[in-house]
ZAMARGU-4260 file (C-alpha; in steps of 0.2 Angstrom, whole numbers, plus 5000, padded with zeros to 4 digits):
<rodrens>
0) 5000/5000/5000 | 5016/5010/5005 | 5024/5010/4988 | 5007/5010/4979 | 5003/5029/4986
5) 5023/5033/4984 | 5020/5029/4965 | 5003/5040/4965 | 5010/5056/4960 | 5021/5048/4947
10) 5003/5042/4939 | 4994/5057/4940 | 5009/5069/4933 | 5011/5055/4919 | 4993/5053/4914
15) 4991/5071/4916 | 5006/5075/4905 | 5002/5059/4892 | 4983/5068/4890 | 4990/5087/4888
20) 5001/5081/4875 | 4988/5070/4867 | 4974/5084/4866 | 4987/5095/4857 | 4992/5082/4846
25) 4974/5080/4840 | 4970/5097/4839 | 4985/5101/4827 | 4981/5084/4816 | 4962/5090/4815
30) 4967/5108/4808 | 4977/5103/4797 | 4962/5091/4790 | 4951/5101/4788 | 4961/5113/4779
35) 4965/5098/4767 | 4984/5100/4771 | 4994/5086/4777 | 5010/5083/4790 | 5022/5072/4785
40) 5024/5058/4796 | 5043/5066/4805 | 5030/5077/4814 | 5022/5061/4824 | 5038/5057/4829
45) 5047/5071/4835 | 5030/5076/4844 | 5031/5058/4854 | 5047/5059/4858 | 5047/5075/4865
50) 5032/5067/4875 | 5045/5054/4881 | 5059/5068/4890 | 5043/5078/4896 | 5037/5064/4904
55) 5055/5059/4910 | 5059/5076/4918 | 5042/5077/4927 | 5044/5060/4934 | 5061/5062/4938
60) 5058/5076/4953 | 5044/5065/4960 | 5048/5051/4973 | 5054/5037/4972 | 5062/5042/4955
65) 5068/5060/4965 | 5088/5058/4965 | 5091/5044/4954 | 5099/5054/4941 | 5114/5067/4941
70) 5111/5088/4939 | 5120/5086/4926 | 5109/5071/4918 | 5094/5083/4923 | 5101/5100/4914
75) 5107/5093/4897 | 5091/5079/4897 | 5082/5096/4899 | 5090/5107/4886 | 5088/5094/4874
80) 5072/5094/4877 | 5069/5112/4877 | 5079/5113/4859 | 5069/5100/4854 | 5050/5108/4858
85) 5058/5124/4849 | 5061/5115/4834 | 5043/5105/4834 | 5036/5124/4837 | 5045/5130/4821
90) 5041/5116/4811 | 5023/5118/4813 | 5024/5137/4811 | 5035/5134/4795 | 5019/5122/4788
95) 5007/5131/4794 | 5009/5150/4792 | 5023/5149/4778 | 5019/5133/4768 | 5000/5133/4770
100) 4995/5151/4773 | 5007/5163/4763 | 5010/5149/4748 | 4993/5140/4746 | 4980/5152/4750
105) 4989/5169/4748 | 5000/5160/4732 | 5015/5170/4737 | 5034/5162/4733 | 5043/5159/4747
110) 5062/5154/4741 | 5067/5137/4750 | 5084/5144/4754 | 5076/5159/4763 | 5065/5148/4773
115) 5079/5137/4778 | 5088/5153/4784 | 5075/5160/4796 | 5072/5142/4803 | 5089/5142/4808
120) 5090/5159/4813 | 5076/5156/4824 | 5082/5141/4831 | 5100/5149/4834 | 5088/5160/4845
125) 5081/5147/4853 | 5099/5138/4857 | 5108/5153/4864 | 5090/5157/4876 | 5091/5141/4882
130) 5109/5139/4887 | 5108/5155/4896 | 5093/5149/4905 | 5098/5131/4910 | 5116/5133/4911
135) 5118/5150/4917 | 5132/5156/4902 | 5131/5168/4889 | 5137/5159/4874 | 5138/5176/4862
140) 5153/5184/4875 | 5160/5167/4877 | 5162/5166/4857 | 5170/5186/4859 | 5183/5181/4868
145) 5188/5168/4856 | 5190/5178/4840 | 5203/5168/4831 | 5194/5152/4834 | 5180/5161/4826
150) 5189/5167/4812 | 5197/5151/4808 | 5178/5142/4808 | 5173/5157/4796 | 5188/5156/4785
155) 5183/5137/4784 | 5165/5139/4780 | 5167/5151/4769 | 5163/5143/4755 | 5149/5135/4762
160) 5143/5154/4765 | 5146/5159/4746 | 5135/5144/4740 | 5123/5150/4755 | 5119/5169/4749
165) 5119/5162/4731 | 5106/5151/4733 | 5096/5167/4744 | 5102/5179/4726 | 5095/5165/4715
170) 5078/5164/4722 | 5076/5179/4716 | 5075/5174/4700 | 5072/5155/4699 | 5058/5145/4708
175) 5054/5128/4710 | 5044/5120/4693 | 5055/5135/4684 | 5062/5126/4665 | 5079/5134/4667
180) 5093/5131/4651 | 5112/5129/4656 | 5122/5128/4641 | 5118/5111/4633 | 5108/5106/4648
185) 5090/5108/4651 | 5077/5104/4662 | 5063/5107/4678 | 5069/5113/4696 | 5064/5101/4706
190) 5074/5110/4722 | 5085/5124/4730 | 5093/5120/4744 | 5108/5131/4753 | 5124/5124/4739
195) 5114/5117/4724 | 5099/5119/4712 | 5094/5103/4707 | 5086/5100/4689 | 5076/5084/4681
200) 5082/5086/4665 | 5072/5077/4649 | 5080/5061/4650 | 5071/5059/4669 | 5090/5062/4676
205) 5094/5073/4690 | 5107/5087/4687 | 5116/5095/4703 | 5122/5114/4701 | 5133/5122/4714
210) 5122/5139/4715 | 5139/5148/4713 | 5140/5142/4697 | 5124/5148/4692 | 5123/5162/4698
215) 5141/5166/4690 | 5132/5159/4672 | 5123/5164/4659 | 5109/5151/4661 | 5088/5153/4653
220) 5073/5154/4662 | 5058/5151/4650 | 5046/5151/4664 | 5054/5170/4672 | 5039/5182/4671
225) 5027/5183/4656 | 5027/5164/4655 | 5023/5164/4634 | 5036/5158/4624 | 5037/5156/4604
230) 5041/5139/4596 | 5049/5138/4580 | 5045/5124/4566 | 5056/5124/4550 | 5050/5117/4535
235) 5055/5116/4515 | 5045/5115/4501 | 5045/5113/4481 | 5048/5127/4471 | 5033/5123/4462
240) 5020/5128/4476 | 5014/5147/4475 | 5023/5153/4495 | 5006/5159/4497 | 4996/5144/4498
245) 5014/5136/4509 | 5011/5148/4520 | 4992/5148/4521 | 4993/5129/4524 | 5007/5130/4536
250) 4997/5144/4548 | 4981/5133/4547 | 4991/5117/4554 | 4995/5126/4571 | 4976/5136/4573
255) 4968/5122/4582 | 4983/5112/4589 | 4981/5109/4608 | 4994/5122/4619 | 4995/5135/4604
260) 4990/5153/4609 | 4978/5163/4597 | 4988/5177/4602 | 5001/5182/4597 | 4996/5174/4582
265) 5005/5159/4573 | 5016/5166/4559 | 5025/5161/4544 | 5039/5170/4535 | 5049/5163/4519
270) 5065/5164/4526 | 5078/5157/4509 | 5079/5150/4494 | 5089/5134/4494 | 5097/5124/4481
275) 5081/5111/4481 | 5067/5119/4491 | 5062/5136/4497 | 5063/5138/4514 | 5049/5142/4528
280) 5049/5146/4547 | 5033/5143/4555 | 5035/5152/4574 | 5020/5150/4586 | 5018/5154/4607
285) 5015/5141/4619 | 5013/5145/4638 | 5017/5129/4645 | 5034/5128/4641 | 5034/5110/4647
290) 5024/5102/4632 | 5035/5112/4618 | 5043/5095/4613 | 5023/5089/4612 | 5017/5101/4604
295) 5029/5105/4590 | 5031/5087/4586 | 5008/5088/4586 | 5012/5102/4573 | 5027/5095/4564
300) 5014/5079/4561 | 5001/5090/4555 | 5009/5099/4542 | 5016/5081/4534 | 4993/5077/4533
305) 4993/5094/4526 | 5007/5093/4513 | 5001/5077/4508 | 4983/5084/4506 | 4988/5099/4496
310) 5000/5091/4486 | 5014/5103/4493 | 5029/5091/4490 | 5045/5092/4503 | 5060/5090/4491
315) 5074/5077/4496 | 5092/5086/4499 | 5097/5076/4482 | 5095/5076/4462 | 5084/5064/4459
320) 5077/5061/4440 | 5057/5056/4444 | 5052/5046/4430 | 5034/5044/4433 | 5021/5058/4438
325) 5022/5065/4453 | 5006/5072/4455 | 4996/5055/4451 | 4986/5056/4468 | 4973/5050/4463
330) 4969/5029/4470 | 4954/5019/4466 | 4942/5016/4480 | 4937/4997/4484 | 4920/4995/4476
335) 4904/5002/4469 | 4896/4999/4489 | 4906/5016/4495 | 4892/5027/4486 | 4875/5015/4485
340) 4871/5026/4500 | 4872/5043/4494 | 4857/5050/4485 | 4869/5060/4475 | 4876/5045/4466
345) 4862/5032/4467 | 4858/5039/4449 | 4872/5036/4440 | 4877/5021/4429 | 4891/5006/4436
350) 4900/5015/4424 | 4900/5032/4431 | 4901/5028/4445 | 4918/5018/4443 | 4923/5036/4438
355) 4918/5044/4454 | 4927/5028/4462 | 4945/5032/4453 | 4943/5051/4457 | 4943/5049/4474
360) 4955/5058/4485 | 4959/5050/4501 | 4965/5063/4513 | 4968/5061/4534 | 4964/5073/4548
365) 4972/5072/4562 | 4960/5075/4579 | 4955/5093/4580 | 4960/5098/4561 | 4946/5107/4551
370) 4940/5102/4535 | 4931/5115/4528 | 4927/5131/4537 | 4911/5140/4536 | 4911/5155/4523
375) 4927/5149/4514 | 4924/5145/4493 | 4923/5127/4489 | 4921/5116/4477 | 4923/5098/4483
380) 4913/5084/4489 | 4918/5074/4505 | 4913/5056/4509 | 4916/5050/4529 | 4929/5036/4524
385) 4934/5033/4543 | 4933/5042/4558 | 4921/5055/4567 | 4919/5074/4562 | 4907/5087/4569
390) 4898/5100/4561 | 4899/5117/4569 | 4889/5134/4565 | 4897/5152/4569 | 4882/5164/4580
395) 4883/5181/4576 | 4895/5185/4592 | 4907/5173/4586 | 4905/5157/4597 | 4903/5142/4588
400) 4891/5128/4594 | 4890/5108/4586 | 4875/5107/4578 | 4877/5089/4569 | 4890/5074/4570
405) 4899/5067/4554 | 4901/5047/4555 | 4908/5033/4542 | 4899/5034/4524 | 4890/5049/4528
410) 4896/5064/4515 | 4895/5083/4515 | 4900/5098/4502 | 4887/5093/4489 | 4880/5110/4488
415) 4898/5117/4484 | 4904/5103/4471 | 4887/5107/4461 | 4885/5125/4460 | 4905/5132/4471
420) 4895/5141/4485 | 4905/5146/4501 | 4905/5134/4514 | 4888/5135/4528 | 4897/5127/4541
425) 4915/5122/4549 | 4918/5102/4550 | 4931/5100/4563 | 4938/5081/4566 | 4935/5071/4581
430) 4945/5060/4580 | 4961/5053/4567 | 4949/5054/4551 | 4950/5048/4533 | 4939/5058/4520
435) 4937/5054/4503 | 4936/5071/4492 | 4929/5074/4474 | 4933/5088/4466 | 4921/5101/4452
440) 4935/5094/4437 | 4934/5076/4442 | 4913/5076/4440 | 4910/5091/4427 | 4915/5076/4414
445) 4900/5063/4421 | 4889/5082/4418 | 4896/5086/4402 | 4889/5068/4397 | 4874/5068/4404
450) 4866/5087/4407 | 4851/5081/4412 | 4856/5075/4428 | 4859/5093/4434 | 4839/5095/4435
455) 4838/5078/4446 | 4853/5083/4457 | 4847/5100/4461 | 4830/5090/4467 | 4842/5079/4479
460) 4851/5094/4484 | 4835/5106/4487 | 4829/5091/4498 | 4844/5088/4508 | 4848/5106/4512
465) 4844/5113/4528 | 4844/5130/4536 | 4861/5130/4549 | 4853/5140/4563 | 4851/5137/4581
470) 4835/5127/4578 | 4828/5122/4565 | 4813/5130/4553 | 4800/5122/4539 | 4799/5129/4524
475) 4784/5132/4516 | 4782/5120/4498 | 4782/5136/4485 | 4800/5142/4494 | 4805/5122/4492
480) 4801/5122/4473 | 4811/5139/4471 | 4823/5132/4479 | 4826/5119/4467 | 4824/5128/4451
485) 4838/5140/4458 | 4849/5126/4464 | 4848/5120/4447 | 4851/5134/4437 | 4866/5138/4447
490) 4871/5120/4443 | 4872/5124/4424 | 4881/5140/4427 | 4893/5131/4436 | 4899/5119/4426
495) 4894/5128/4408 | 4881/5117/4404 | 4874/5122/4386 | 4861/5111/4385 | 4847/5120/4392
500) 4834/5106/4403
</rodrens>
């Protein structure tokens, strides 16, 4: 019974400590739940281990514990454990007000080197408070006295100090998730602590630079201040493409390509004339510089669908005598079945249609390319091969809204092969597409032959057309039937028909 009430206040200090230190625990973990901002796991253990020497040093002035260890155990156990409550303080304040507060919610940048340097200076605080509390000495006149042993520990950390203030100079201008270039290195920083800048490079390696070096180079920060930077594409083509149409096919290759700006807008200039080809630079601004490998190999595979569909050839650095024709483009398509399902060519004979059929131009668009665009002259005929499109119509402030969806064997352009109107609306791809295109040339022949058909298509056409508004409106039967008579007449000026119908 003796011992039992000896050990009592042992207990109560223990439990009492053990559930002070617990509710703070919680009340710490809980904030920084609800503020959806985790502590790494260090924190847990620092936090119990200082539990453990609070919990030692209260026990250890209650009896039967009372004398057992030395003044000096007591004084340096307690200093340790006074350093080590500074540091859990500052740790929390460091997350908390600088890493939570100040960088997440006010989105300030706080430099890593910087921060280092007022944790330490804070904690130098705490270190020279507590030996002059503890151990009754003023550590900052005992260091006075011994200047040269001072000197000798500066002399021997000076370079430590130089790579110190570099770092604090550099954060200035480089911050973590910067894409800084050094010469014929490259790459993301991942960190800057007090000697080096650490960078992943493209390969996925890490690269270690001494901030003394840097900040002594001539380095590039693509992501310093306005983050916009301008990619440049260069491409040759034939001498026998018009520069204009190279360079109207080159600007729309990059219009809708994911990670291109709209402003400043994409340009082309011709930049020389070569010994095969003539020479272009396509330039374009990104804001991500991260993705400019992405997307200038995403426009660089563009232009090659493009050249291929304009016939724009890109000249090998050699002389090479072509001995066949090199604008034969043309490939037959597999059978009759590609057009029993268009009213357009229903009519026609096996025959005619097996000229369609070898006319055919197979062309590919790559996922956000545009066929046609609305208001743009035209003259062709497209037939869904593969692949999805979608039709999109322009409202009068400029937005654009999907008001149909393009799918394999379905065809548009009719209206423009028969009688060259501008285009009504834009037909974007979906996805990687295939379209087969006819051109005006390739069917005035089959009209030549047989004028009648103009009066038979302009009745298909008069029925397939519909108004490309937001919603949709019925036409009244005498506006159908003028409809008609006009399509059809336009159909004979277009293609000079001089048999009247």
């Amino acid at each position: 019974m003796g011992i039992f009430q000896e050990l009592v206040p042992i207990l109560e200090t223990a439990g009492l400590t053990l559930a002070v230190s617990f509710g703070i625990y919680i009340a710490i973990r809980f904030f920084a739940y609800k503020r959806s901002f985790p502590l790494p796991h260090k924190f847990d253990f620092l936090w119990i281990v200082a539990t453990l020497l609070v919990l030692y040093l209260l026990c250890a002035v209650h009896p039967p514990l009372a004398g057992t260890a030395s003044p000096r155990i007591i004084s340096w156990t307690t200093f340790a454990t006074f350093l080590l409550i500074c540091y859990i303080g500052i740790f929390v304040l460091d997350q908390f007000f600088v890493e939570y507060f100040m960088v997440t919610v006010l989105k300030l940048y706080v430099a890593p080197p910087l921060r280092k340097a007022i944790v330490m200076f804070v904690f130098l605080i705490g270190v020279i408070v507590g030996m002059q509390k503890i151990f009754n000495m003023n550590p900052i006149a005992v260091y006075s006295s011994t200047g040269a042993i001072t000197l000798g520990i500066g002399l021997a950390l000076k370079d430590a100090f130089q790579m110190f203030f570099a770092g604090l100079a550099l954060s200035r201008v480089i911050r973590i998730g910067d894409w800084i270039n050094l010469g014929d290195k490259e790459g993301v920083v991942v960190d800057i602590n007090w000697a080096k800048t650490v960078l992943r490079t493209w390969e996925g390696t890490h690269l270690f630079i001494p901030n003394n070096d840097l900040q002594k180079g001539i380095f590039f920060n693509y992501s310093y201040g306005d983050p916009r930077q301008r990619c440049r594409l260069e491409i040759s083509a034939s001498y026998d493409v018009p520069p204009q149409k190279v360079k109207g096919v080159l600007q729309a290759c990059v219009v809708n390509v994911e990670g291109v700006l709209n402003a400043p807008h994409p340009e082309v200039l011709l930049t020389s004339y070569g010994e095969f080809s003539v020479h272009y630079a396509l330039t374009f601004w990104i804001s991500d510089y991260s993705r400019h490998r992405e997307i200038s190999s995403e426009a660089a595979t563009r232009i090659w669908y493009a050249f291929k569909r304009e016939n724009i050839e890109i000249p090998f650095p050699i002389r090479t005598v072509h001995m066949a024709e090199a604008k034969t483009e043309a490939k037959s398509v597999e059978s009759e079945s590609l057009l029993t399902g268009i009213d357009l060519f229903r009519m026609l004979s096996s025959e005619e249609k097996q000229m369609v059929l070898e006319r055919l131009l197979r062309q590919v668009y790559l996922k956000g390319e545009v066929a046609v665009r609305e208001g743009d002259p035209g003259s062709s005929f497209f037939i869904v091969h593969k692949g999805q499109f979608e039709v999109l119509k322009q409202a009068k402030d400029g937005s654009q809204s999907v008001i149909g969806n393009l799918g394999q064997g379905q065809f548009f352009g009719e209206l423009s092969l028969l009688t060259g109107e501008a285009r009504s609306a834009t037909v974007r791809a979906v996805t990687d597409s295939e379209l087969l295109r006819l051109d005006k040339a390739d069917f005035k022949g089959i009209l030549e032959k047989h004028p009648q058909l103009a009066e038979e298509f302009a009745n298909i056409v008069g029925s397939r057309q519909a108004v490309l508004v937001e919603h949709s409106v019925k036409q009244e039967a005498a506006s159908k039937n003028e409809n008609k008579n006009s399509i059809s007449s336009k159909i004979r000026d277009f293609f000079n028909l001089k048999v009247r119908i």
